[in-house]
C-alpha positions as CSV (number, residue, x, y, z in Angstrom):
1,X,-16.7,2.1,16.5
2,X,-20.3,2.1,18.1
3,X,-22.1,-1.3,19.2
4,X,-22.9,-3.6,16.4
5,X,-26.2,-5.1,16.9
6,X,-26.9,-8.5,17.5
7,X,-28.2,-11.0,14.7
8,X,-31.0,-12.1,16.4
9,X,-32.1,-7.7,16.7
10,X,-31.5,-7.1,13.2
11,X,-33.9,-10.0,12.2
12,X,-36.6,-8.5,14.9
13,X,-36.2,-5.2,13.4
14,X,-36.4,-6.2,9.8
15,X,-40.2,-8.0,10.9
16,X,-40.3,-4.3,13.0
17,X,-39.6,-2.0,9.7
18,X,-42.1,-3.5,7.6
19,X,-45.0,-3.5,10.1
20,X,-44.7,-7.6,9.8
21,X,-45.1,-7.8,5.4
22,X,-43.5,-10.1,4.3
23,X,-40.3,-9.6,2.1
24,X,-38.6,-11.4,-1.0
25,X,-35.3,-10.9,-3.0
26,X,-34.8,-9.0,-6.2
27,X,-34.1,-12.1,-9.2
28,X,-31.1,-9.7,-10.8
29,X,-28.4,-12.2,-8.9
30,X,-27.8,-9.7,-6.2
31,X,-28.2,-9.7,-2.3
32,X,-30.8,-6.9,-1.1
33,X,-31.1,-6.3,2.9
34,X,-34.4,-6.0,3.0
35,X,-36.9,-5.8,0.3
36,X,-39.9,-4.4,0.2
37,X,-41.8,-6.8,-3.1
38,X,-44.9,-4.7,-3.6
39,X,-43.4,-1.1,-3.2
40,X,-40.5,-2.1,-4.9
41,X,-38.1,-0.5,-2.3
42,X,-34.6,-1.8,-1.4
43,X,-33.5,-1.1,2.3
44,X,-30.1,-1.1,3.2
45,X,-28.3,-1.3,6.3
46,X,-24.8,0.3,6.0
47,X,-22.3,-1.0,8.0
48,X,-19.0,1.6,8.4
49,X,-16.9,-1.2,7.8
50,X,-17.4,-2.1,3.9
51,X,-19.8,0.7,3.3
52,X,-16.7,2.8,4.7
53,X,-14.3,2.2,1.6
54,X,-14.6,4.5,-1.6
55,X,-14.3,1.3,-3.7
56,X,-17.2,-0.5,-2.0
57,X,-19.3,3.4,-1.9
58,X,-18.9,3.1,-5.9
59,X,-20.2,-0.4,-6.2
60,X,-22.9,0.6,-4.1
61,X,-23.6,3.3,-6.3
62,X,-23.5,1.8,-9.4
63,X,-26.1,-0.8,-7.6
64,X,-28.4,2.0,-6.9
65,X,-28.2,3.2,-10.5
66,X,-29.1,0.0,-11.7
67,X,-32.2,-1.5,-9.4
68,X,-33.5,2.3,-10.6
69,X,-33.5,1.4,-14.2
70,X,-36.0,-1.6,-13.0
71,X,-37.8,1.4,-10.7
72,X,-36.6,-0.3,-7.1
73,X,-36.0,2.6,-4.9
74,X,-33.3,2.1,-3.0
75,X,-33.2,3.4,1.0
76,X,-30.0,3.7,2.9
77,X,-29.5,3.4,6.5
78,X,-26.4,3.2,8.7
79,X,-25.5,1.1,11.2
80,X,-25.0,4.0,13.7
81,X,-28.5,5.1,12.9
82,X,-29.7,2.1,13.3
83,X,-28.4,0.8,16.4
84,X,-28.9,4.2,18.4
85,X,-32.7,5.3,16.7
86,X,-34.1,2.2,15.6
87,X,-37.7,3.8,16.0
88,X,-36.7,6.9,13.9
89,X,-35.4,4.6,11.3
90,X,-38.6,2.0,11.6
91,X,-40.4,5.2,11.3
92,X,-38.5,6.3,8.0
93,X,-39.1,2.9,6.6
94,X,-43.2,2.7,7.3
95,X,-43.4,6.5,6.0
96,X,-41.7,5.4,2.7
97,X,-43.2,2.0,2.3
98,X,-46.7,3.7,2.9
99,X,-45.9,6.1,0.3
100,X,-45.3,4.1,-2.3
101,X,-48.2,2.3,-2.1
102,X,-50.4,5.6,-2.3
């Protein structure tokens, strides 16, 4: 197993990803990593550990299914990914945050 990246980096990248917005929580009763209010996009940050498990990969699924049907798009990222090309991924994240505003 790669690095795992410290708390206080994942809160300077999720300020990083968003080009400083600020983000809220979806109201359905569910945790979101990071989301994105206005564009209605859902980042998540997979770690192999949970994210690993075919039980967990169907909840996350289902998950998916459902913040569609209230049009949240929902963005996956792993850990690895982030952790060894945070700018690729912060790069991802502005590219599709930009576009849904457009």
């Amino acid at each position: 197993m790669g690095p795992r990246p410290r708390r206080e980096g994942l809160w300077q990248w999720r300020a990083l990803s968003t080009g400083g917005r600020e983000l809220g929580t979806a109201r359905a009763g569910m945790y979101l990593d990071l989301f994105a209010k206005e564009e209605r996009v859902n980042i998540e940050l997979d770690g192999a550990t949970s994210h690993g498990d075919p039980r967990q990969r169907e909840i996350d699924l289902r998950r998916d299914a459902l913040l569609a049907t209230v049009g949240i798009l929902v963005v996956r990222f792993s850990q690895r990914r982030l952790v060894r090309e945070p700018d690729e991924v912060r790069r991802e994240t502005l590219a599709i945050l930009a576009r849904r505003r457009s």
